[in-house]
N, CA, C and O atoms as CSV, one atom per row, in Angstrom:
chain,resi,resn,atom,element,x,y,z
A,1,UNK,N,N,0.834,-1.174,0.000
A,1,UNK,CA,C,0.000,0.000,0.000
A,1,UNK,C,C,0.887,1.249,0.000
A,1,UNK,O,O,1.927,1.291,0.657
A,2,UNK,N,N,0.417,2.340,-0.810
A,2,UNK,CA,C,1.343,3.728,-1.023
A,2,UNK,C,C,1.015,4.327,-0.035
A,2,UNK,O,O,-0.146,4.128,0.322
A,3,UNK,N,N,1.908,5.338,0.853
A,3,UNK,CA,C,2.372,6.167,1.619
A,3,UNK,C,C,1.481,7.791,0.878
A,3,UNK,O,O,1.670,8.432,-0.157
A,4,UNK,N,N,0.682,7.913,1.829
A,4,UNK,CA,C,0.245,9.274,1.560
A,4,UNK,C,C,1.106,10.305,2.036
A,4,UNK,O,O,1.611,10.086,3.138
A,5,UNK,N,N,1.477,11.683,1.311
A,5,UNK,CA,C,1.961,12.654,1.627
A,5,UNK,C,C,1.529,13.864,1.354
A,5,UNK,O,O,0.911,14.164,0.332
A,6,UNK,N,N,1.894,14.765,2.427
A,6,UNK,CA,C,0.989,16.006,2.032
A,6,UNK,C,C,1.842,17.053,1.574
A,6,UNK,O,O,2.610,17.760,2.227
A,7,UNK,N,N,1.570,17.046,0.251
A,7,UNK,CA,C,2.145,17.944,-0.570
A,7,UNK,C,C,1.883,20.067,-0.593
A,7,UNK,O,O,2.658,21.008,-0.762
A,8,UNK,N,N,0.697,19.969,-0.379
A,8,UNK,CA,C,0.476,21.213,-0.671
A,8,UNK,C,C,-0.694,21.654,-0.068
A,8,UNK,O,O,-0.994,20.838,0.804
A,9,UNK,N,N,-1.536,22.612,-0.128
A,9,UNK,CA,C,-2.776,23.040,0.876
A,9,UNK,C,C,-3.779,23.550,-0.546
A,9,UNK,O,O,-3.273,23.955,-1.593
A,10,UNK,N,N,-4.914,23.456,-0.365
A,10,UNK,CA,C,-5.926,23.661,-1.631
A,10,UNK,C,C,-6.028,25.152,-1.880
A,10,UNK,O,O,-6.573,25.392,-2.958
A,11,UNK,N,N,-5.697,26.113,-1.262
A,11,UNK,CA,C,-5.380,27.382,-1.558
A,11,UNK,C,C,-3.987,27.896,-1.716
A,11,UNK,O,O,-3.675,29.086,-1.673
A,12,UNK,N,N,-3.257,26.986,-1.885
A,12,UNK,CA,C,-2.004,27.429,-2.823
A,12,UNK,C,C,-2.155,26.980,-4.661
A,12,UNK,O,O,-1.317,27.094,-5.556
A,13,UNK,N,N,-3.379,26.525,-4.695
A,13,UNK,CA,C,-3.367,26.135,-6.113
A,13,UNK,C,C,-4.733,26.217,-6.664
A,13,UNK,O,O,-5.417,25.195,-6.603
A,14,UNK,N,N,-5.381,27.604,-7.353
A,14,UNK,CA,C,-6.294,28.001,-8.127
A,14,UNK,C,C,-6.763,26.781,-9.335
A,14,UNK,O,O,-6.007,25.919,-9.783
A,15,UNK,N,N,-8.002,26.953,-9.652
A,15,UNK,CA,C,-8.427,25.844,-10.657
A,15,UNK,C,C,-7.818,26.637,-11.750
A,15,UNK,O,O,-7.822,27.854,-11.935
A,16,UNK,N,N,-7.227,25.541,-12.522
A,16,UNK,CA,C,-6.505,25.868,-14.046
A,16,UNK,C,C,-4.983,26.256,-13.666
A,16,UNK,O,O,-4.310,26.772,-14.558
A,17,UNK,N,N,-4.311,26.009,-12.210
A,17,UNK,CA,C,-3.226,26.490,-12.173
A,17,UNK,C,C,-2.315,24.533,-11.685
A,17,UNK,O,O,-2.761,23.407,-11.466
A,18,UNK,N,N,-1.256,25.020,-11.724
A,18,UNK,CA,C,-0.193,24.148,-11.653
A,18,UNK,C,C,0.871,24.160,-11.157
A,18,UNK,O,O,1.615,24.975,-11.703
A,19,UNK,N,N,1.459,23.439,-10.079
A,19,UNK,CA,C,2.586,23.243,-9.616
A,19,UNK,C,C,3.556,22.045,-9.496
A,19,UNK,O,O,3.268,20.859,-9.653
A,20,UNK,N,N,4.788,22.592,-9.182
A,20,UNK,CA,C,5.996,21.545,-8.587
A,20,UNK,C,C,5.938,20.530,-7.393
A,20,UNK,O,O,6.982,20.806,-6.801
A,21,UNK,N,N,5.381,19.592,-6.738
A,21,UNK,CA,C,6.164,19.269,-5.709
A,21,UNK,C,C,7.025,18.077,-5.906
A,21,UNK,O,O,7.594,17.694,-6.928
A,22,UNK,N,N,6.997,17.498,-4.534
A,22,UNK,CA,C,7.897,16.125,-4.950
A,22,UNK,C,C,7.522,14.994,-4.357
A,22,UNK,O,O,6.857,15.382,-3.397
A,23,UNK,N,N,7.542,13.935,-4.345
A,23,UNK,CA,C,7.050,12.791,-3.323
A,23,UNK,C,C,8.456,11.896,-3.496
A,23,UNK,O,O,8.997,11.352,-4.459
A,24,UNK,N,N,8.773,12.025,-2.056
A,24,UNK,CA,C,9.953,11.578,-2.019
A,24,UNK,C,C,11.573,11.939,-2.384
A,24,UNK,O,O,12.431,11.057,-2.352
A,25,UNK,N,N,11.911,13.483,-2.769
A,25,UNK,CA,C,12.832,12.794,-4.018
A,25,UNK,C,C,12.066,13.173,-5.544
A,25,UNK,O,O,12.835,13.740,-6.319
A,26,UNK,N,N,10.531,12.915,-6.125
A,26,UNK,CA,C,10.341,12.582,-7.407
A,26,UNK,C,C,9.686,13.743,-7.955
A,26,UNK,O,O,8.646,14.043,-7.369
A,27,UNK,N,N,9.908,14.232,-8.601
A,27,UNK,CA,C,9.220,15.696,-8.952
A,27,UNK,C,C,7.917,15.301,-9.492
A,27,UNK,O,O,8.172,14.624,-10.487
A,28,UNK,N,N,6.705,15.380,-9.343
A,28,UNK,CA,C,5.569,15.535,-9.416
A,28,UNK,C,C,4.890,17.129,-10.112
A,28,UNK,O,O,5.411,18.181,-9.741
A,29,UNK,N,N,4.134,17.146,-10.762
A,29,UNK,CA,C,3.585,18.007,-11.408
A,29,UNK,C,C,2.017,17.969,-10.635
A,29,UNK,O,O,1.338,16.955,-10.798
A,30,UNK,N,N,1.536,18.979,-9.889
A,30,UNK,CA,C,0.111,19.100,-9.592
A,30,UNK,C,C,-0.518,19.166,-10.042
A,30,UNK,O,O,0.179,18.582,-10.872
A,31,UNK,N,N,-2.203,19.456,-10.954
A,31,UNK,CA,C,-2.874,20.432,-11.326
A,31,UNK,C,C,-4.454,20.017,-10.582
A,31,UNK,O,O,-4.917,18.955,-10.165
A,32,UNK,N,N,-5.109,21.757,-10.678
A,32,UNK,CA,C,-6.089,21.924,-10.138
A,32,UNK,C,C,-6.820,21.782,-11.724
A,32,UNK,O,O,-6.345,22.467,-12.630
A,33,UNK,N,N,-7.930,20.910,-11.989
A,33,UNK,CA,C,-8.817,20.977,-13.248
A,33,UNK,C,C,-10.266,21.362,-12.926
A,33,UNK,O,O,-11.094,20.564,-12.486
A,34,UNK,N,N,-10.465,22.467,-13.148
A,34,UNK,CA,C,-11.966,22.540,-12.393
A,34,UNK,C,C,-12.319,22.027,-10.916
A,34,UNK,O,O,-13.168,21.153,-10.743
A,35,UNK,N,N,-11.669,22.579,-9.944
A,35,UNK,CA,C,-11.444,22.145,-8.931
A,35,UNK,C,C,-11.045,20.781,-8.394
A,35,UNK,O,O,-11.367,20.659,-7.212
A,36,UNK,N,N,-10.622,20.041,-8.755
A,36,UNK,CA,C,-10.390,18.598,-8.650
A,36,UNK,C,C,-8.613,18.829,-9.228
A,36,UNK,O,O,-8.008,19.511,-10.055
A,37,UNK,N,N,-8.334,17.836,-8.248
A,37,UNK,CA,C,-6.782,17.856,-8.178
A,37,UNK,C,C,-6.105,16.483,-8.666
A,37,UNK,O,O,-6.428,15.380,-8.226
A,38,UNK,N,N,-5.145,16.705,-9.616
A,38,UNK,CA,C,-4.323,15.737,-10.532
A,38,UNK,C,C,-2.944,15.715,-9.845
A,38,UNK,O,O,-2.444,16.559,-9.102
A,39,UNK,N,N,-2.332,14.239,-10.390
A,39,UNK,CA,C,-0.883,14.426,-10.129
A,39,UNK,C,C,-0.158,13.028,-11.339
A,39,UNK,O,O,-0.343,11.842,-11.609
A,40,UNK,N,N,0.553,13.965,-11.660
A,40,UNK,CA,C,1.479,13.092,-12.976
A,40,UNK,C,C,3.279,13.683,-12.593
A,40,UNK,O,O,3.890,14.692,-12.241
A,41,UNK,N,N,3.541,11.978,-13.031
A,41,UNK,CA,C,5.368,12.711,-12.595
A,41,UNK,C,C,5.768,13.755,-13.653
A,41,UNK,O,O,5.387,13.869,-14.818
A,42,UNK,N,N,6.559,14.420,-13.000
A,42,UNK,CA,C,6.942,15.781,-13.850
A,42,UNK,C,C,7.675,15.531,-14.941
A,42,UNK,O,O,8.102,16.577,-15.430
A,43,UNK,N,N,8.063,14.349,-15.647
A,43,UNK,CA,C,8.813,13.873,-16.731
A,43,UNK,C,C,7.858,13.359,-18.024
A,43,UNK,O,O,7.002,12.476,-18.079
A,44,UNK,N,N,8.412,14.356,-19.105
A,44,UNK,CA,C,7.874,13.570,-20.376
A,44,UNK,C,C,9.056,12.366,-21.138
A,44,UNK,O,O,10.196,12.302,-21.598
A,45,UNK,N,N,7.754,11.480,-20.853
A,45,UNK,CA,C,8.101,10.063,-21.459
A,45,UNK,C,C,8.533,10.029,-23.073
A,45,UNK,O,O,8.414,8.882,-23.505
A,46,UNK,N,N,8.923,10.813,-23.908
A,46,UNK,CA,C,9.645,11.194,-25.281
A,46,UNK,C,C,10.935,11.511,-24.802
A,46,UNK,O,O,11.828,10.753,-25.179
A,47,UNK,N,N,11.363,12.795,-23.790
A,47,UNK,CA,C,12.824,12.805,-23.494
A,47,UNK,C,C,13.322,13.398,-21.977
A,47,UNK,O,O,14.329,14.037,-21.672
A,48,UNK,N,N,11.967,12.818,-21.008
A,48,UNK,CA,C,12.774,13.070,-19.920
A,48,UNK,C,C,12.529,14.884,-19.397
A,48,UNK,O,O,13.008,15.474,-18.428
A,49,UNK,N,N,11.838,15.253,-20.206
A,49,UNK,CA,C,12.044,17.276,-19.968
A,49,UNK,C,C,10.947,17.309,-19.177
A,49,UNK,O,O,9.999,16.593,-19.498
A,50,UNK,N,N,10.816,18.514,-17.461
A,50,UNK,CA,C,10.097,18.579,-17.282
A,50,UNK,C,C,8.705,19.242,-17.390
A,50,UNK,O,O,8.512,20.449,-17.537
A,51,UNK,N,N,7.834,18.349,-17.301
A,51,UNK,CA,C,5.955,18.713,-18.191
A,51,UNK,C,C,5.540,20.256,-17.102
A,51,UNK,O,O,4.766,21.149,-17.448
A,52,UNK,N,N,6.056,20.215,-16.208
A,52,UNK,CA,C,4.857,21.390,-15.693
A,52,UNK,C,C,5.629,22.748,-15.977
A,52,UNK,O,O,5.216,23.644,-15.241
A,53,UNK,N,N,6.420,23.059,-16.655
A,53,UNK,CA,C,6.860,24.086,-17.267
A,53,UNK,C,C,6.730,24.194,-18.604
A,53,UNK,O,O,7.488,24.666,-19.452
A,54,UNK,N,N,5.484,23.607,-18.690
A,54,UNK,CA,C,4.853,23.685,-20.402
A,54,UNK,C,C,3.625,24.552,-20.451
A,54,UNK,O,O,3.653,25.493,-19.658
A,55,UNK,N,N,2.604,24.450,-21.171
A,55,UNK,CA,C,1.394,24.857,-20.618
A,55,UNK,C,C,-0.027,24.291,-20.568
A,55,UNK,O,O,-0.532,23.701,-21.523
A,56,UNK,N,N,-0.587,24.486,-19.505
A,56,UNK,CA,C,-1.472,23.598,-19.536
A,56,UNK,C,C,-2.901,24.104,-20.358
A,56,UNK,O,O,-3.406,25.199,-20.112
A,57,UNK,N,N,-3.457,23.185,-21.333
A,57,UNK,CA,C,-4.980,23.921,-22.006
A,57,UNK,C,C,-5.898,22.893,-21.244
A,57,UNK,O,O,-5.765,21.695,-21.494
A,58,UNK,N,N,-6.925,23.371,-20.220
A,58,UNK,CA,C,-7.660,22.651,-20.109
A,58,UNK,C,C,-7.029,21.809,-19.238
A,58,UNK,O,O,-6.275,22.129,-18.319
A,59,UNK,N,N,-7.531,20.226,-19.722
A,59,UNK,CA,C,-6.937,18.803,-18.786
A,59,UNK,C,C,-5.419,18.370,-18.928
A,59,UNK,O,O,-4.677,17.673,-18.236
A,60,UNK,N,N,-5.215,19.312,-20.513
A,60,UNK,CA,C,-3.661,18.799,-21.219
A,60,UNK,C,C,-2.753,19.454,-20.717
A,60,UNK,O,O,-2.960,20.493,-20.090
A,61,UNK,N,N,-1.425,18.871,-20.947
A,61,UNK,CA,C,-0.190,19.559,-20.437
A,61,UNK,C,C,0.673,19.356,-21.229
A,61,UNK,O,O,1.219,18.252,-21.226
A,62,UNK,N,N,1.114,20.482,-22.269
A,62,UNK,CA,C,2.349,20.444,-23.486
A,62,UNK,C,C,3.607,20.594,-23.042
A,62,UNK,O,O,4.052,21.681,-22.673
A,63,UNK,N,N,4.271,19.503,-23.049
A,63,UNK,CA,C,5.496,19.693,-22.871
A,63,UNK,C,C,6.551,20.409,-23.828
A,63,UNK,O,O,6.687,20.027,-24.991
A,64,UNK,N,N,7.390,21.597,-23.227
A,64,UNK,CA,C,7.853,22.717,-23.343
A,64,UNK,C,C,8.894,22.179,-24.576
A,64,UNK,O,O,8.866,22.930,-25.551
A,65,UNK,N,N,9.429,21.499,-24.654
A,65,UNK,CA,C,10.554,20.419,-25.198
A,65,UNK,C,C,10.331,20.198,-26.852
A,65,UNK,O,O,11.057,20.718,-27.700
A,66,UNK,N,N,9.335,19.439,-27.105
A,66,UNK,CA,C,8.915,18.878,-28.247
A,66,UNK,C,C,6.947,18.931,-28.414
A,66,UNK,O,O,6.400,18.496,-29.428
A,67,UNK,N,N,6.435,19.319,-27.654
A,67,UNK,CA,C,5.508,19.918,-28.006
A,67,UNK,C,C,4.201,18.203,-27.620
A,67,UNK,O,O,2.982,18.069,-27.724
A,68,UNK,N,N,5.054,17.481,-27.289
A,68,UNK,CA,C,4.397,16.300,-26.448
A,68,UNK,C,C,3.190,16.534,-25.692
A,68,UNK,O,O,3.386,17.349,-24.792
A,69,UNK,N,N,1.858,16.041,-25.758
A,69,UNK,CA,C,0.563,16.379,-24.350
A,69,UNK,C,C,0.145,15.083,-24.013
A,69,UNK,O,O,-0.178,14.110,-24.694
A,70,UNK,N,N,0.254,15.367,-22.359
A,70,UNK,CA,C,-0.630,14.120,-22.107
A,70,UNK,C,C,-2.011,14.221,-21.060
A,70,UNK,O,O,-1.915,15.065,-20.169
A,71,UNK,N,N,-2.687,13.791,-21.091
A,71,UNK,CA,C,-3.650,14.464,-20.261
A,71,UNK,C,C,-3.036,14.015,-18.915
A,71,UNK,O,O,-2.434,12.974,-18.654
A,72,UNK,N,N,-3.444,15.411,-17.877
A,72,UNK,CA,C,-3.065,15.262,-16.422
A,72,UNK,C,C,-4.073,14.283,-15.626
A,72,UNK,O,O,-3.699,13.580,-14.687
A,73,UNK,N,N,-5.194,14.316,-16.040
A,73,UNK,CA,C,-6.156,13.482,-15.464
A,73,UNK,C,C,-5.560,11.804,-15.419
A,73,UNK,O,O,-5.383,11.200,-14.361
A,74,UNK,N,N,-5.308,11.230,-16.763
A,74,UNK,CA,C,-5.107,9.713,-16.868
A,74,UNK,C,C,-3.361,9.580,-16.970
A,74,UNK,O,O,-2.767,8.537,-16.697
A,75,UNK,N,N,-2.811,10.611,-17.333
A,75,UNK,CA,C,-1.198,10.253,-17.654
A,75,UNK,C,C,-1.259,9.780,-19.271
A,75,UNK,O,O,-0.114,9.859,-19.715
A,76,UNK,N,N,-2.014,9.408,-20.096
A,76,UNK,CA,C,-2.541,9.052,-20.977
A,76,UNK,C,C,-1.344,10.090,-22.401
A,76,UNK,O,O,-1.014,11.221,-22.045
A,77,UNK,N,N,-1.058,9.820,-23.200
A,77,UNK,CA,C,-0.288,10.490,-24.207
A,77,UNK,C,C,-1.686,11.365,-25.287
A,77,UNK,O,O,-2.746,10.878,-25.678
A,78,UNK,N,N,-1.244,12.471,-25.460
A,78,UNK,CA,C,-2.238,13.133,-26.065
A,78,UNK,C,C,-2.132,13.249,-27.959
A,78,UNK,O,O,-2.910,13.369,-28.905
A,79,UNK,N,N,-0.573,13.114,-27.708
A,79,UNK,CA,C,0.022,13.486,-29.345
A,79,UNK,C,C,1.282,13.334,-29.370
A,79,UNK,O,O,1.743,13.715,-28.294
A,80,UNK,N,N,2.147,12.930,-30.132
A,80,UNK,CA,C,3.318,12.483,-30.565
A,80,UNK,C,C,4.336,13.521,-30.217
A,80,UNK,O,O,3.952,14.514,-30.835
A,81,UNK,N,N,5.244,13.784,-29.672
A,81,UNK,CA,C,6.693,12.434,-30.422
A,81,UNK,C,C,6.776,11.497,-28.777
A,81,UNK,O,O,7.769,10.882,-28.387
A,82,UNK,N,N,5.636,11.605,-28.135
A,82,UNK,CA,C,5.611,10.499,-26.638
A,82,UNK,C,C,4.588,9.372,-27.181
A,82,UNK,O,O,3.691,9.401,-28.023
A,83,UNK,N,N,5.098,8.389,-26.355
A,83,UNK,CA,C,4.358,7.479,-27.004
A,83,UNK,C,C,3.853,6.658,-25.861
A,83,UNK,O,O,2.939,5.872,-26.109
A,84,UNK,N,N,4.361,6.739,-24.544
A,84,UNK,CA,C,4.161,6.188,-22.877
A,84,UNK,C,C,3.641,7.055,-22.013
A,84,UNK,O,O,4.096,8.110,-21.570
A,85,UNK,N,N,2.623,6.489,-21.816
A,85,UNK,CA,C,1.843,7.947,-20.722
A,85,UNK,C,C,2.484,7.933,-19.254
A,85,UNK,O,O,3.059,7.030,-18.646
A,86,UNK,N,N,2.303,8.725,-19.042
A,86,UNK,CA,C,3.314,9.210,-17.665
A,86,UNK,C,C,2.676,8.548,-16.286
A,86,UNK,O,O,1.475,8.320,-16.147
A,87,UNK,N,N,3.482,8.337,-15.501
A,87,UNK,CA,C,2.672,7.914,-14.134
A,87,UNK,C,C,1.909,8.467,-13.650
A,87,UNK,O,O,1.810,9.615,-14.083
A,88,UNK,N,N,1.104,8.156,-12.729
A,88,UNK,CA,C,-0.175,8.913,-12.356
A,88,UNK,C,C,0.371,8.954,-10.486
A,88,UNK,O,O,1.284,8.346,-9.928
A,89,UNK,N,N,-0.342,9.643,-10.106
A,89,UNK,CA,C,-0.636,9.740,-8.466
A,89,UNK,C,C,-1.871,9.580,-8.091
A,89,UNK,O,O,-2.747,10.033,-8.828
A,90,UNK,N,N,-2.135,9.091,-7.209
A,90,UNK,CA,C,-3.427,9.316,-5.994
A,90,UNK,C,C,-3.754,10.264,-5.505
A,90,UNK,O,O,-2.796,10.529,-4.778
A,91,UNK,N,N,-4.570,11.121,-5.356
A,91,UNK,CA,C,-4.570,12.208,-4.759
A,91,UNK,C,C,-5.538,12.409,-3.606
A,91,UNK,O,O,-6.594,11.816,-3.828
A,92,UNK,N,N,-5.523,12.907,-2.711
A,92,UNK,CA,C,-6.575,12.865,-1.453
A,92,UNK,C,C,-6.427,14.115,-1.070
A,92,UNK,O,O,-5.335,14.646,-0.869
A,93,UNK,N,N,-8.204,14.985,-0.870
A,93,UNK,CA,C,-7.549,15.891,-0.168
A,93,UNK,C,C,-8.325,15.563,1.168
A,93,UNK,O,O,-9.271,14.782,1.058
A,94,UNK,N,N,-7.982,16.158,2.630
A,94,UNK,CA,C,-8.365,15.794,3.467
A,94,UNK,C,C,-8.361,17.485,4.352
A,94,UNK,O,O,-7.391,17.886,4.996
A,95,UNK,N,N,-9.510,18.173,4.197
A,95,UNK,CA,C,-9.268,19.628,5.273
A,95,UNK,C,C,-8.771,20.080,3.776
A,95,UNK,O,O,-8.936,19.596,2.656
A,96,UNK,N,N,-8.050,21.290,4.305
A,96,UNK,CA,C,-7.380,21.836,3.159
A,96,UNK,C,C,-5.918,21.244,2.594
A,96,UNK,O,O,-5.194,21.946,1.888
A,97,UNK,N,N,-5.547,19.824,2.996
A,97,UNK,CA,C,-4.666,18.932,2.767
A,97,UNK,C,C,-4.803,18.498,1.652
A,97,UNK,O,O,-5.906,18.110,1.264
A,98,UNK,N,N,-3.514,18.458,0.742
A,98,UNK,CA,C,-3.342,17.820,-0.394
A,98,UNK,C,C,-2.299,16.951,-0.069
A,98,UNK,O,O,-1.282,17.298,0.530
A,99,UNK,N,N,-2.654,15.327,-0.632
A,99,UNK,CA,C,-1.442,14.443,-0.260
A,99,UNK,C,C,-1.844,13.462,-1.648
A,99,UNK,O,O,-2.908,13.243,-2.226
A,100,UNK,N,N,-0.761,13.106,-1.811
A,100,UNK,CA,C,-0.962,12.329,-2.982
A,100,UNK,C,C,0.154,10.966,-2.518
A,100,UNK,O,O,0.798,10.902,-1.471
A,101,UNK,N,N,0.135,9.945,-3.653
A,101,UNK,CA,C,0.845,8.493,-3.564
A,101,UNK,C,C,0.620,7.826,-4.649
A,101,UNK,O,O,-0.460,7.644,-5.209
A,102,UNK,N,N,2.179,7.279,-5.088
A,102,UNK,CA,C,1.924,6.834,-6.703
A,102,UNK,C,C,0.338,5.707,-6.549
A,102,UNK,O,O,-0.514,5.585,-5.669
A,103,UNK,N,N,0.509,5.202,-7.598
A,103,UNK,CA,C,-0.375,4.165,-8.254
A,103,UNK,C,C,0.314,2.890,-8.156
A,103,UNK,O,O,1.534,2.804,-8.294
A,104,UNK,N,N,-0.489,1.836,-7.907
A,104,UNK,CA,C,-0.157,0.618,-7.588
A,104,UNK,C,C,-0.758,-0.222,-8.813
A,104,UNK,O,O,-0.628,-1.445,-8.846
């Protein structure tokens, strides 16, 4: 079973906005989508560059690099030159607690 951690508080992160944290060590990419909170590792699966310094439209997140999207919701690849959708997180919020934990 994954280790919950609390990453961030629900008013450090506006719907449609996006951040850095880390779980563990692993850079994680946040996003708020219409109030509901995502988490995908911060690496695009084409070359490694990190996704949350791209921009996000909506659910997608273009990576800054090669122009790669994958949706933040599923980790899912949106459009080429990636072809492996990115890991996903768990996310829980609990109070104004945000904690997330990979996927099993």
């Amino acid at each position: 079973m994954s280790r919950f951690v609390k990453v961030a508080k629900t008013s450090d992160l506006a719907p449609g906005e996006k951040m850095l944290v880390e779980y563990y060590g692993t850079p994680v990419g946040l996003f708020n989508i219409g109030g509901k909170y995502y988490a995908i590792e911060d690496i695009c699966t084409h070359d490694g560059g990190p996704l949350v310094e791209g921009e996000l439209h909506g659910e997608v997140i273009v990576c800054p690099r090669h122009g790669a999207r994958f949706d933040v919701r599923t980790g899912q690849v949106r459009s080429l030159p990636a072809y492996r959708p990115v890991p996903t997180y768990q996310v829980v919020v609990e109070n104004d607690d945000i904690l997330i934990a990979p996927r099993e």
